[in-house]
C-alpha positions in Angstrom: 0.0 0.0 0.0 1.3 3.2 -0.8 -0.4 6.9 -0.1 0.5 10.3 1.7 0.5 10.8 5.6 1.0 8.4 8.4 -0.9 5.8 7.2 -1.5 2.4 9.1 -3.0 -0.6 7.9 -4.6 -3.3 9.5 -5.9 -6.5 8.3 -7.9 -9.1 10.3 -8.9 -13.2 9.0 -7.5 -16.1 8.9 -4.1 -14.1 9.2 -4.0 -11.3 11.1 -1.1 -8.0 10.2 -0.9 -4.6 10.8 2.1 -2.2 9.4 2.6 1.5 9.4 4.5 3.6 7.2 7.1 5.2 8.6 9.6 8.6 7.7 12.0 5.9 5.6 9.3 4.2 4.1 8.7 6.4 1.6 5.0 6.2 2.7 4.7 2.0 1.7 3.3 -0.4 3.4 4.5 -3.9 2.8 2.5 -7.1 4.6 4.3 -10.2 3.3 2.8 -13.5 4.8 1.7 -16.8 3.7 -1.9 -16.2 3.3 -4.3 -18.8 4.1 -8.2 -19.4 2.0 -10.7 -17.0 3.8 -12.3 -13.6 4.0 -10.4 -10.8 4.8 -11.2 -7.4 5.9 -8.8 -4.4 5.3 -9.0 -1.2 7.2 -6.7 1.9 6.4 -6.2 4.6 8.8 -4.1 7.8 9.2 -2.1 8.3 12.3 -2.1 12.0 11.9 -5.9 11.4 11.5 -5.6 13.2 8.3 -7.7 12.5 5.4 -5.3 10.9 2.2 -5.4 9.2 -1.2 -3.9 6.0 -0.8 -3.2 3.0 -3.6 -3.6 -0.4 -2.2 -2.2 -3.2 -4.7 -2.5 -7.2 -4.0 0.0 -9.4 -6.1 0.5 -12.9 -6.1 3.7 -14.3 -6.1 
């Protein structure tokens, strides 16, 4: 996930992460994990509680 701000992201299913973007990030977000079959729900927030556009890309590897 990419975008402006402090943004978090959390994700909650079968496998649960959370990651932040920090100064050295260059505001990107990277979750790698073995993901297991299920539903997933994905929630973006902004720590500075600002309000952001924000690209969130899903690849398979």
């Amino acid at each position: 996930m990419q975008g402006q701000g402090q943004i978090t992201l959390w994700i909650t299913g079968p496998v649960n992460r959370c990651g932040m973007a920090d100064g050295s990030s260059g505001g990107t977000i990277e979750v790698p994990a073995v993901w297991q079959p299920g539903t997933y729900s994905v929630f973006v927030g902004d720590r500075s509680q600002g309000s952001f556009p924000y690209t969130l890309s899903i690849n398979q590897e």
